[in-house]
C-alpha positions in Angstrom: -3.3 20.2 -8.8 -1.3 17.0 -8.9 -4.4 14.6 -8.9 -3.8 11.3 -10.0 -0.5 12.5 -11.2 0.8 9.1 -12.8 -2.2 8.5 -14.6 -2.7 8.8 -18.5 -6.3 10.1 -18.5 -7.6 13.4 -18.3 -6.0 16.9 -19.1 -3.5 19.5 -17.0 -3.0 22.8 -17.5 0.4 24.5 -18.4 1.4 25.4 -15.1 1.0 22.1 -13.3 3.0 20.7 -16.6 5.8 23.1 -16.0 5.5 21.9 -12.4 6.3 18.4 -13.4 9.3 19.2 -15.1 10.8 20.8 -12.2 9.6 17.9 -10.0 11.4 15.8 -12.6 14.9 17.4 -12.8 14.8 17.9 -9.0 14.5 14.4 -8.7 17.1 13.6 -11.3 19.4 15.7 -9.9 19.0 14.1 -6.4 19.6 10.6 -7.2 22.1 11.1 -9.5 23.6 12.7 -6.8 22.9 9.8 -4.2 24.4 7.5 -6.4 27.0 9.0 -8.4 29.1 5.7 -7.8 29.0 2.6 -10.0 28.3 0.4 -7.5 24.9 2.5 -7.2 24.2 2.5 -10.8 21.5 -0.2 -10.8 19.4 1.1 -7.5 19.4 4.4 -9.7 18.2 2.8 -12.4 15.0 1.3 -10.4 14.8 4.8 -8.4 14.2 6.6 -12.0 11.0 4.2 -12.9 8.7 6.2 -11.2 9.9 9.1 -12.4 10.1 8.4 -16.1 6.4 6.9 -15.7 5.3 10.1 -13.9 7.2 12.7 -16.6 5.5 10.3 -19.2 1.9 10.4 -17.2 2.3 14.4 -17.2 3.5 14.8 -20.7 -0.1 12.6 -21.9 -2.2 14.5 -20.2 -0.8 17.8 -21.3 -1.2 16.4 -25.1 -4.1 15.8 -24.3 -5.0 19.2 -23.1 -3.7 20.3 -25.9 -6.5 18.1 -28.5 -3.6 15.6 -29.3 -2.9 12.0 -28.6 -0.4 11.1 -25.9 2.3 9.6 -28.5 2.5 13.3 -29.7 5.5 13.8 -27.0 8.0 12.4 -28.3 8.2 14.7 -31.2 11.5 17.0 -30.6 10.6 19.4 -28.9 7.1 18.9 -28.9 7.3 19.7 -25.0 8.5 23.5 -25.6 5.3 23.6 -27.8 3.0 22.0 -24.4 4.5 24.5 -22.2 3.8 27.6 -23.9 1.0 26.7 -26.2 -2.4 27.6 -24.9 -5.4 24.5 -24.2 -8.2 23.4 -26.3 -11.5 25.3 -24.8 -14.1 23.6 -23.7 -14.4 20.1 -23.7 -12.6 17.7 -25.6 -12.2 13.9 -26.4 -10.4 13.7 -23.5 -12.3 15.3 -20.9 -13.6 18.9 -19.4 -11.1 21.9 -19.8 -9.0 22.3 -16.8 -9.3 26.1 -17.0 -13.2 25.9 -16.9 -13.0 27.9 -20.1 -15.6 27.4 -22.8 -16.9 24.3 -20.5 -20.6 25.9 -19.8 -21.0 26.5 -23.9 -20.1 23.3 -24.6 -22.6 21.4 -21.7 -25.6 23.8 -23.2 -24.6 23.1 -26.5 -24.6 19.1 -26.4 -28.1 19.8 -24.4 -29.7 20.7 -27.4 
């Protein structure tokens, strides 16, 4: 879990997803928290950089899990749809199934 976790490439499963998006809030909550005063406003603003980018990395990949595109996330609630909905098996564009699920058939298959 949690390889490479601001990178855009290669798939997650659900769980490591839903992960995220607790790792997320947490982090929101804790530097809005830090600097609830105004004169704190801008070092929240750079403090939430990394965050966005890693929520942004996390949501990709899980598209991506899913057979889509990355850009597919910022359909409204698109996200309720990558936490619940199950992955592509196998292989896909975007690389082997986290899961291991339906990877063997589709190895033997492009052996052929």
């Amino acid at each position: 879990m949690f390889r490479r976790p601001f990178s855009f490439e290669g798939r997650i499963r659900r769980l490591e997803f839903g992960l995220s998006i607790l790792i997320y809030y947490a982090y929101l909550s804790i530097s809005t928290g830090l600097a609830n005063e105004e004169q704190y406003f801008f070092i929240q603003l750079l403090s939430m950089i990394p965050a966005y980018w890693f929520i942004l990395a996390q949501g990709s990949k899980r598209c991506h899990d899913r057979g889509n595109s990355g850009w597919y996330q910022i359909i409204p609630f698109y996200s309720l749809w990558m936490l619940f909905g199950d992955s592509k098996r196998g292989i896909n564009r975007y690389g082997l199934n986290p899961k291991g699920e339906g990877n063997e058939e589709a190895v033997e298959e492009s052996d052929l």
